[in-house]
N, CA, C and O atoms as CSV, one atom per row, in Angstrom:
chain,resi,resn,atom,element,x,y,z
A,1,UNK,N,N,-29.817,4.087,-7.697
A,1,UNK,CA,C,-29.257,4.782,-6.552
A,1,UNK,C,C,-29.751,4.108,-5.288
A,1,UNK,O,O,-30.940,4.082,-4.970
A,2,UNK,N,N,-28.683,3.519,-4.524
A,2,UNK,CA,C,-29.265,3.097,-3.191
A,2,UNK,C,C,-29.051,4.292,-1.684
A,2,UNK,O,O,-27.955,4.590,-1.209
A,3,UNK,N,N,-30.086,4.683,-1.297
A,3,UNK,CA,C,-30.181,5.328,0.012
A,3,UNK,C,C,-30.444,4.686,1.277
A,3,UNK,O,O,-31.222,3.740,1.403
A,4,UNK,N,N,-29.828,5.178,2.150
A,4,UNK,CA,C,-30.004,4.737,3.710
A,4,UNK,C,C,-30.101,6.122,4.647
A,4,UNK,O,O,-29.587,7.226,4.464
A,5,UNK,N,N,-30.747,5.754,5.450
A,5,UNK,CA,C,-30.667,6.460,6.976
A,5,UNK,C,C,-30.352,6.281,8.090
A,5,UNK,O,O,-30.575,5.228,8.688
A,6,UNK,N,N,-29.782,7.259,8.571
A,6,UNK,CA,C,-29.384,6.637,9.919
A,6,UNK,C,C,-29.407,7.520,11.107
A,6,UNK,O,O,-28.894,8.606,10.839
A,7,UNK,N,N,-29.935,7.402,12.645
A,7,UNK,CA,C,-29.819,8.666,13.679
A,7,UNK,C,C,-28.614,8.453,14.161
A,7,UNK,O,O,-28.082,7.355,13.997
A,8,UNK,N,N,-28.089,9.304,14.726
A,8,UNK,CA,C,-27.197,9.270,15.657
A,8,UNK,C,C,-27.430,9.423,16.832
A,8,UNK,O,O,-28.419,10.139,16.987
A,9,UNK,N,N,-27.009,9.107,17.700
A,9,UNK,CA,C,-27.752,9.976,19.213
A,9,UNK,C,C,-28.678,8.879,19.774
A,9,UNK,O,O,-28.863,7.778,19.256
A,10,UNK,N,N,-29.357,9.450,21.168
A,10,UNK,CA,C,-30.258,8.642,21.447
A,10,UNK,C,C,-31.939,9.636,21.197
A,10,UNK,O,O,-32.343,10.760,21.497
A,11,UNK,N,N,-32.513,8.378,20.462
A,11,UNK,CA,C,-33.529,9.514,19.793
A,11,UNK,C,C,-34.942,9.623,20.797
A,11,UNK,O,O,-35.629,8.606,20.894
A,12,UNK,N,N,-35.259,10.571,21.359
A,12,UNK,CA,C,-36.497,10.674,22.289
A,12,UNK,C,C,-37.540,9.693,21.719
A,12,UNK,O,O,-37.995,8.693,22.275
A,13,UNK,N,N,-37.831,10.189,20.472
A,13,UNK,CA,C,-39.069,9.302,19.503
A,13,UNK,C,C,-38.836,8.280,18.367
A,13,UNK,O,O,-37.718,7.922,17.997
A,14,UNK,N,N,-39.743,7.946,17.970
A,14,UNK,CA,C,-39.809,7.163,17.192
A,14,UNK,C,C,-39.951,7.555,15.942
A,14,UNK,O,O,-40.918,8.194,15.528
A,15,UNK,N,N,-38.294,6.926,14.792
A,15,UNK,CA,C,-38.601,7.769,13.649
A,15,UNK,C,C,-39.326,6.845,12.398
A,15,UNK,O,O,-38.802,5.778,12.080
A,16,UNK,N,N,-40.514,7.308,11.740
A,16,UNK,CA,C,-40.908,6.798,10.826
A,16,UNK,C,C,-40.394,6.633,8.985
A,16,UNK,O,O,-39.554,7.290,8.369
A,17,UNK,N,N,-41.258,5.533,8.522
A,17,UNK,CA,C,-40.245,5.554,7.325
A,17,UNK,C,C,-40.676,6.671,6.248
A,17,UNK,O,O,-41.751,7.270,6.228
A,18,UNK,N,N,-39.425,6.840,5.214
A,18,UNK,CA,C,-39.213,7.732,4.807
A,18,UNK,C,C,-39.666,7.277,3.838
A,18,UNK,O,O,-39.792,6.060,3.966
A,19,UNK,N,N,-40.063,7.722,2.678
A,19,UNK,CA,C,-40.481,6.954,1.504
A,19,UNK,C,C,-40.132,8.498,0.198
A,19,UNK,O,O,-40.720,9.557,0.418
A,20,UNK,N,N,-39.214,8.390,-0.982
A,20,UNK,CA,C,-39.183,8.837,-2.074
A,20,UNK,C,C,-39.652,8.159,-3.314
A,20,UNK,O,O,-39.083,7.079,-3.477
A,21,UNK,N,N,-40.360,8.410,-4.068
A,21,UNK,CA,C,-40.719,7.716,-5.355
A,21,UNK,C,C,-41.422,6.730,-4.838
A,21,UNK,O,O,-40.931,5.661,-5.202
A,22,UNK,N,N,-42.374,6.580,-4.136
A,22,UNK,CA,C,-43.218,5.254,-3.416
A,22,UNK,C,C,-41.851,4.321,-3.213
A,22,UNK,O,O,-42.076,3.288,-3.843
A,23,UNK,N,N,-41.107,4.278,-2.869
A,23,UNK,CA,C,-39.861,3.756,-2.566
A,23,UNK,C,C,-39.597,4.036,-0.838
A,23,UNK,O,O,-39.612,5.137,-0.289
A,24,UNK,N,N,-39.427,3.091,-0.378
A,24,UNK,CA,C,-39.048,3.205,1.313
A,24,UNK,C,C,-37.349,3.102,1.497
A,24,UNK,O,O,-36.553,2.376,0.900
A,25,UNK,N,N,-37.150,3.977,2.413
A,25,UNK,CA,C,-35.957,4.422,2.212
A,25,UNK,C,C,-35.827,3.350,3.756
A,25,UNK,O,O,-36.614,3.116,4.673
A,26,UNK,N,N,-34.571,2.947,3.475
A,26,UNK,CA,C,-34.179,1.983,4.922
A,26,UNK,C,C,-33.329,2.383,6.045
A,26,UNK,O,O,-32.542,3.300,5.810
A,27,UNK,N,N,-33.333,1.952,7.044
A,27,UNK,CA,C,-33.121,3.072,8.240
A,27,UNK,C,C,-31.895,1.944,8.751
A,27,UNK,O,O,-32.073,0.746,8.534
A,28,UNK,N,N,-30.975,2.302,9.260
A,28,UNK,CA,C,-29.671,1.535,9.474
A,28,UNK,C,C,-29.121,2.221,10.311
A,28,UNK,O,O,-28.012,1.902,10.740
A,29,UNK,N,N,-27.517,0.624,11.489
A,29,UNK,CA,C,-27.193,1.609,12.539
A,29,UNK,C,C,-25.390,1.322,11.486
A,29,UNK,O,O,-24.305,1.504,12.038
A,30,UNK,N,N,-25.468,1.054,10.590
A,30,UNK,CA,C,-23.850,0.618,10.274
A,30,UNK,C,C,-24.214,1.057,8.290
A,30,UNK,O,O,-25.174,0.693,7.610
A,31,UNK,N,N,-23.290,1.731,7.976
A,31,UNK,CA,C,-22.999,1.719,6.434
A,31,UNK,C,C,-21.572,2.348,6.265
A,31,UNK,O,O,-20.850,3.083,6.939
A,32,UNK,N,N,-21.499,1.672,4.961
A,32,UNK,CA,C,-19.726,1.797,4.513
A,32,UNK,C,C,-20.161,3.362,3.356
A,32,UNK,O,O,-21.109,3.655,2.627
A,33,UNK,N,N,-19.021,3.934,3.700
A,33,UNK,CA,C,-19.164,5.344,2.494
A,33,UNK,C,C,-17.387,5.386,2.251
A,33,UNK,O,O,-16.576,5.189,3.156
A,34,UNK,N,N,-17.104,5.633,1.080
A,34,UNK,CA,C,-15.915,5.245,0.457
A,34,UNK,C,C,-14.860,4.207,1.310
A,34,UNK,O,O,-13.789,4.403,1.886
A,35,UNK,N,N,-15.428,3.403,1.166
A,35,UNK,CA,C,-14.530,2.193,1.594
A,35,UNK,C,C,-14.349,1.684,3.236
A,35,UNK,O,O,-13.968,0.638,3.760
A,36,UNK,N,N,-14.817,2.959,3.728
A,36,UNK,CA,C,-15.078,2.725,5.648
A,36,UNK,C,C,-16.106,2.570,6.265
A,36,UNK,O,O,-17.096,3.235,5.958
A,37,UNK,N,N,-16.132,1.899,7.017
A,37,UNK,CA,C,-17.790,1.661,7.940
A,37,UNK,C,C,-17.984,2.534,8.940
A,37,UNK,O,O,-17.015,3.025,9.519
A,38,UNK,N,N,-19.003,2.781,9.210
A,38,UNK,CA,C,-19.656,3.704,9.896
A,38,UNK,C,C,-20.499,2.778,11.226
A,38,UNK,O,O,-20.780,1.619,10.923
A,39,UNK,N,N,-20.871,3.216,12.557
A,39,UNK,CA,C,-21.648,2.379,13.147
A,39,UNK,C,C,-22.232,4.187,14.183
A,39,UNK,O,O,-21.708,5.089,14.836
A,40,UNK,N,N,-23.664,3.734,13.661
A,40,UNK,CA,C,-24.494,4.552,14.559
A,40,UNK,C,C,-24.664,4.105,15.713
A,40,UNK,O,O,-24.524,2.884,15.796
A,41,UNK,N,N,-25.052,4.928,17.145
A,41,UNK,CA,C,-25.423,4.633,18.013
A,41,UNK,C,C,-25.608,6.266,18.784
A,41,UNK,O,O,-26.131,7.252,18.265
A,42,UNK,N,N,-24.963,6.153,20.242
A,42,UNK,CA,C,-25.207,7.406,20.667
A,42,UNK,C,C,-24.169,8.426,20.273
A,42,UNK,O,O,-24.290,9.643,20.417
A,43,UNK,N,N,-22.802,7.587,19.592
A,43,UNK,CA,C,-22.402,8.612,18.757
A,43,UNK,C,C,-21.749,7.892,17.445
A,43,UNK,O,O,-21.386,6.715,17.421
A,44,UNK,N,N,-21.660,8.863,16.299
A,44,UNK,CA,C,-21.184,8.243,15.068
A,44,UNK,C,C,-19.609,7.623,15.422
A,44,UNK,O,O,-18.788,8.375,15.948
A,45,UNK,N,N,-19.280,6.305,15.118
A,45,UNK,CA,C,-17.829,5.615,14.882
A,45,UNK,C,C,-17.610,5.202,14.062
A,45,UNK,O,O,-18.544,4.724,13.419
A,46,UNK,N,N,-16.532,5.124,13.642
A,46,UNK,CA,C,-15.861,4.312,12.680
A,46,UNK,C,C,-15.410,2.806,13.360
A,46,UNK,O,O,-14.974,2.624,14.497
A,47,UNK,N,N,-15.685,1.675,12.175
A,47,UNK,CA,C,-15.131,0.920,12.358
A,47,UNK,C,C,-14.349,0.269,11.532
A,47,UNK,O,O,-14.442,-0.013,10.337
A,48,UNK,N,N,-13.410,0.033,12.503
A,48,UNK,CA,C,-11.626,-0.301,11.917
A,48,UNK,C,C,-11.021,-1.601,11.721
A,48,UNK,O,O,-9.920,-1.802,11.207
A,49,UNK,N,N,-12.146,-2.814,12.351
A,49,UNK,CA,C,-11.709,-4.472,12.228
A,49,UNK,C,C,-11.669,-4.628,10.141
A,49,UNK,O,O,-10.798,-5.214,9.498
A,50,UNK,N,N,-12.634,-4.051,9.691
A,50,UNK,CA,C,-12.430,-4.840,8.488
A,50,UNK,C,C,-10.981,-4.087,8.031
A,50,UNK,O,O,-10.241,-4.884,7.454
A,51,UNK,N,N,-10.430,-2.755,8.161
A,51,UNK,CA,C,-9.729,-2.503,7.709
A,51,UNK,C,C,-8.357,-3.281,8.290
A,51,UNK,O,O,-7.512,-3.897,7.641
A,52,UNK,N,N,-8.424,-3.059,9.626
A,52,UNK,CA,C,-7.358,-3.827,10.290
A,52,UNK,C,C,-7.318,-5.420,10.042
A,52,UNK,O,O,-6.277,-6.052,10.222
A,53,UNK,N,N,-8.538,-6.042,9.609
A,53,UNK,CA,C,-8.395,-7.533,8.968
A,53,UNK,C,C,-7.545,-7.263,7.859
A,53,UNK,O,O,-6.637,-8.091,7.931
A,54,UNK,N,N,-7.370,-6.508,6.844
A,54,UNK,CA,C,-7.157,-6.990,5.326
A,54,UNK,C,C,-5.701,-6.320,5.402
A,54,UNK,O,O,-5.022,-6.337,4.376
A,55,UNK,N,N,-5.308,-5.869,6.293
A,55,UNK,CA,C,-3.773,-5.078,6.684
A,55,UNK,C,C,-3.485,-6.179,7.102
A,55,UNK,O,O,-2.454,-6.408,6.468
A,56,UNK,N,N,-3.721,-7.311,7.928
A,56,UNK,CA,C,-2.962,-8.112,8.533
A,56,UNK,C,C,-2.910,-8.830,7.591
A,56,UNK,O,O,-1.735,-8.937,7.240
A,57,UNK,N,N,-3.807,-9.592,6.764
A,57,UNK,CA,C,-4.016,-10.493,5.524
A,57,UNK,C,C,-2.485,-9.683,4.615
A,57,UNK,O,O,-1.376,-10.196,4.463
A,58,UNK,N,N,-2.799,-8.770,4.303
A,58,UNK,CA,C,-1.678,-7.983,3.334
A,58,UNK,C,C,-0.264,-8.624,3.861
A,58,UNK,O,O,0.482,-9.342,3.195
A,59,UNK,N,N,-0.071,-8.193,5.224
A,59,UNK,CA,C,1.196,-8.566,5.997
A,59,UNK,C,C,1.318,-9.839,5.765
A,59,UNK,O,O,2.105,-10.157,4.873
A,60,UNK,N,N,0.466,-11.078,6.610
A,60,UNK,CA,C,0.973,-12.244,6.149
A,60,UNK,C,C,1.097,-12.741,5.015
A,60,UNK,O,O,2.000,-13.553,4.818
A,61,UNK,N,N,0.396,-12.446,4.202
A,61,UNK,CA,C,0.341,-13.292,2.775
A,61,UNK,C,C,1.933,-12.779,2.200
A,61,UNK,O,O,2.626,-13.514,1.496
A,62,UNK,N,N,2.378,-11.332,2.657
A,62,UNK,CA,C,3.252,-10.946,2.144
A,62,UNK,C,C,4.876,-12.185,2.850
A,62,UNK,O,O,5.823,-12.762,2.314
A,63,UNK,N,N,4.365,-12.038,4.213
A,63,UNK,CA,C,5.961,-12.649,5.059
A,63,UNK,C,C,5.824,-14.276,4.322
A,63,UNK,O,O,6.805,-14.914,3.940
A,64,UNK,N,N,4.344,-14.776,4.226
A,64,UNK,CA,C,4.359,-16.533,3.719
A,64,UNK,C,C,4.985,-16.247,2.395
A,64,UNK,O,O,6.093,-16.773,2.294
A,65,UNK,N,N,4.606,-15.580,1.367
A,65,UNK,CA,C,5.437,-15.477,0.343
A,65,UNK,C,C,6.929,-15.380,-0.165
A,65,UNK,O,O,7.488,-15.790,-1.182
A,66,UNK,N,N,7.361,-14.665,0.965
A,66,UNK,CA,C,9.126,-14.329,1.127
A,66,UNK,C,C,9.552,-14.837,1.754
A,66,UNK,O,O,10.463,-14.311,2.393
A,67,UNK,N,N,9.217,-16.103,1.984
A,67,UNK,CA,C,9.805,-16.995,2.772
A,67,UNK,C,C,11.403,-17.254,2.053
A,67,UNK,O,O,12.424,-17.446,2.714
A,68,UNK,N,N,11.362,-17.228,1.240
A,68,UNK,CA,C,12.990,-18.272,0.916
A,68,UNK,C,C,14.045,-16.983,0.671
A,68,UNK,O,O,15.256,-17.169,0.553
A,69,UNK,N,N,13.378,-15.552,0.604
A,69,UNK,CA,C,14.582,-14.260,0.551
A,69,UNK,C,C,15.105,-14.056,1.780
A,69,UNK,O,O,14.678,-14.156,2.931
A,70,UNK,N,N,16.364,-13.674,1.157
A,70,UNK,CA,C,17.167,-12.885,2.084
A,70,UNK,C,C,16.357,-11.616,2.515
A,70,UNK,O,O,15.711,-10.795,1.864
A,71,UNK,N,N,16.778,-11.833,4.599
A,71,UNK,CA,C,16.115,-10.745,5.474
A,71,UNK,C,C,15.875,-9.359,4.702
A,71,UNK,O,O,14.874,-8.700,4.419
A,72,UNK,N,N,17.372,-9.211,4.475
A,72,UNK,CA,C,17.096,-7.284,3.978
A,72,UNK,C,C,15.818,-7.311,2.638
A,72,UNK,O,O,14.997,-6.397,2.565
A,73,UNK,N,N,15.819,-8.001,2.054
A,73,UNK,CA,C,14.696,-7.786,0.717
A,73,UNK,C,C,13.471,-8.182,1.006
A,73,UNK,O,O,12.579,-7.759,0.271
A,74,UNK,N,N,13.089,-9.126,2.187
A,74,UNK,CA,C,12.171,-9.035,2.961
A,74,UNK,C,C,11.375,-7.630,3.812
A,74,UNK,O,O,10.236,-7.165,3.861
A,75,UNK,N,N,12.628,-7.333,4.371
A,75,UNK,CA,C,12.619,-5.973,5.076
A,75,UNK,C,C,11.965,-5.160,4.229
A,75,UNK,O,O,10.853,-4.672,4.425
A,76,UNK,N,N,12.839,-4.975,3.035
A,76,UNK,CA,C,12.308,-3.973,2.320
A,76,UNK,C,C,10.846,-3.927,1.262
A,76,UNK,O,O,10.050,-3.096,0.825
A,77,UNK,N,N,11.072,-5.184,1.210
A,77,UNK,CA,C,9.414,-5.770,0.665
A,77,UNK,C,C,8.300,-5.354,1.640
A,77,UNK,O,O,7.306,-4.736,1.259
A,78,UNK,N,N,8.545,-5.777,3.111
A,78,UNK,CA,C,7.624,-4.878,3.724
A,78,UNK,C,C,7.987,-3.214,4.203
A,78,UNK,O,O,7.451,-2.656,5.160
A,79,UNK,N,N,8.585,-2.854,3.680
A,79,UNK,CA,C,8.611,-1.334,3.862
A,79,UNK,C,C,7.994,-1.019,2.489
A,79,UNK,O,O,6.812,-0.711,2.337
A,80,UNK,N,N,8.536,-1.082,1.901
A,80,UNK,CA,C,7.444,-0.998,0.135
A,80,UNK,C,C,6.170,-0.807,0.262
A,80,UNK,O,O,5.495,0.090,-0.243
A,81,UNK,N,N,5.719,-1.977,1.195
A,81,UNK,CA,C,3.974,-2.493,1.233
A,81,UNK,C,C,3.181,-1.359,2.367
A,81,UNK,O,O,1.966,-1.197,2.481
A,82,UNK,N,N,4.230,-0.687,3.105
A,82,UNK,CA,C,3.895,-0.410,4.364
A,82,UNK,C,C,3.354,-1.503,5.789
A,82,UNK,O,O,2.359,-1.203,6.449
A,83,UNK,N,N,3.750,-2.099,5.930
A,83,UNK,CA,C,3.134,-2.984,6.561
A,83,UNK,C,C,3.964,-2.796,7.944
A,83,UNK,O,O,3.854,-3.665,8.809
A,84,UNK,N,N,4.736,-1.743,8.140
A,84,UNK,CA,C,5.632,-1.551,9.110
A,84,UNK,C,C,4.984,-0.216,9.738
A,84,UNK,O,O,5.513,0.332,10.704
Protein backbone atom coordinates (compact mmCIF):
# COMPACT_ATOMS: atom_id res chain seq x y z
CA UNK A 1 0.00 0.00 0.00
CA UNK A 2 1.47 3.32 -0.97
CA UNK A 3 0.39 6.53 1.17
CA UNK A 4 0.89 10.22 0.73
CA UNK A 5 0.06 13.50 2.36
CA UNK A 6 -0.75 16.49 1.51
CA UNK A 7 -1.94 20.27 3.15
CA UNK A 8 -3.94 22.36 1.48
CA UNK A 9 -4.02 25.91 2.41
CA UNK A 10 -1.35 28.02 3.61
CA UNK A 11 -0.11 26.26 6.71
CA UNK A 12 0.88 28.67 9.81
CA UNK A 13 3.42 25.76 10.96
CA UNK A 14 5.48 23.38 10.20
CA UNK A 15 4.12 19.90 9.56
CA UNK A 16 6.19 16.97 10.74
CA UNK A 17 6.63 13.47 9.40
CA UNK A 18 4.18 11.04 9.87
CA UNK A 19 5.44 7.68 10.35
CA UNK A 20 3.02 4.19 10.41
CA UNK A 21 4.71 0.83 10.89
CA UNK A 22 8.26 2.63 11.39
CA UNK A 23 7.43 3.57 7.83
CA UNK A 24 7.53 7.46 6.92
CA UNK A 25 4.71 8.50 5.23
CA UNK A 26 5.67 11.22 2.38
CA UNK A 27 4.29 14.60 2.26
CA UNK A 28 3.45 15.93 -1.39
CA UNK A 29 2.00 19.08 -3.26
CA UNK A 30 0.66 16.92 -6.54
CA UNK A 31 -0.88 13.14 -6.61
CA UNK A 32 -3.02 11.35 -9.18
CA UNK A 33 -6.25 9.42 -7.50
CA UNK A 34 -8.23 7.51 -10.16
CA UNK A 35 -6.61 8.63 -13.11
CA UNK A 36 -6.54 12.67 -12.28
CA UNK A 37 -3.96 14.84 -10.74
CA UNK A 38 -4.36 16.77 -7.99
CA UNK A 39 -1.97 19.91 -7.16
CA UNK A 40 -1.90 21.26 -3.56
CA UNK A 41 -1.26 24.68 -2.72
CA UNK A 42 -3.48 27.40 -1.15
CA UNK A 43 -6.22 25.62 -2.67
CA UNK A 44 -6.82 21.97 -3.92
CA UNK A 45 -6.79 21.85 -8.18
CA UNK A 46 -7.05 19.70 -10.57
CA UNK A 47 -4.82 19.34 -13.23
CA UNK A 48 -6.01 19.00 -16.76
CA UNK A 49 -2.64 19.22 -19.23
CA UNK A 50 -2.06 15.45 -18.95
CA UNK A 51 -5.59 14.82 -19.67
CA UNK A 52 -5.88 17.46 -22.32
CA UNK A 53 -2.37 16.02 -23.78
CA UNK A 54 -3.70 12.44 -24.49
CA UNK A 55 -7.22 13.96 -25.98
CA UNK A 56 -5.24 15.78 -28.44
CA UNK A 57 -2.83 12.68 -29.11
CA UNK A 58 -6.33 10.63 -29.47
CA UNK A 59 -7.52 13.39 -32.05
CA UNK A 60 -4.46 13.45 -34.12
CA UNK A 61 -3.38 10.04 -34.32
CA UNK A 62 -7.04 9.56 -35.20
CA UNK A 63 -7.23 12.54 -38.33
CA UNK A 64 -3.23 11.06 -39.46
CA UNK A 65 -4.85 7.75 -39.72
CA UNK A 66 -7.98 8.69 -41.93
CA UNK A 67 -6.22 10.31 -44.07
CA UNK A 68 -7.23 8.54 -47.40
CA UNK A 69 -11.39 8.32 -46.22
CA UNK A 70 -13.99 9.98 -47.40
CA UNK A 71 -14.91 13.37 -45.20
CA UNK A 72 -18.31 11.98 -43.89
CA UNK A 73 -16.57 8.63 -42.35
CA UNK A 74 -13.96 10.75 -41.08
CA UNK A 75 -16.57 12.94 -39.53
CA UNK A 76 -18.07 10.22 -38.10
CA UNK A 77 -14.95 8.42 -36.94
CA UNK A 78 -14.44 11.43 -34.93
CA UNK A 79 -17.85 11.68 -33.54
CA UNK A 80 -17.55 7.92 -32.47
CA UNK A 81 -14.20 8.86 -30.62
CA UNK A 82 -15.68 12.02 -29.23
CA UNK A 83 -13.09 14.14 -30.17
CA UNK A 84 -15.65 16.81 -31.23
Amino acid sequence: MHCICTVVGNPKFTVSNICIDNQVIQWTNRFKYHGVNFVSGAELSVDVAPIRRKFYVACNRLNARSHGLAEPVRVQLVKSFSCL
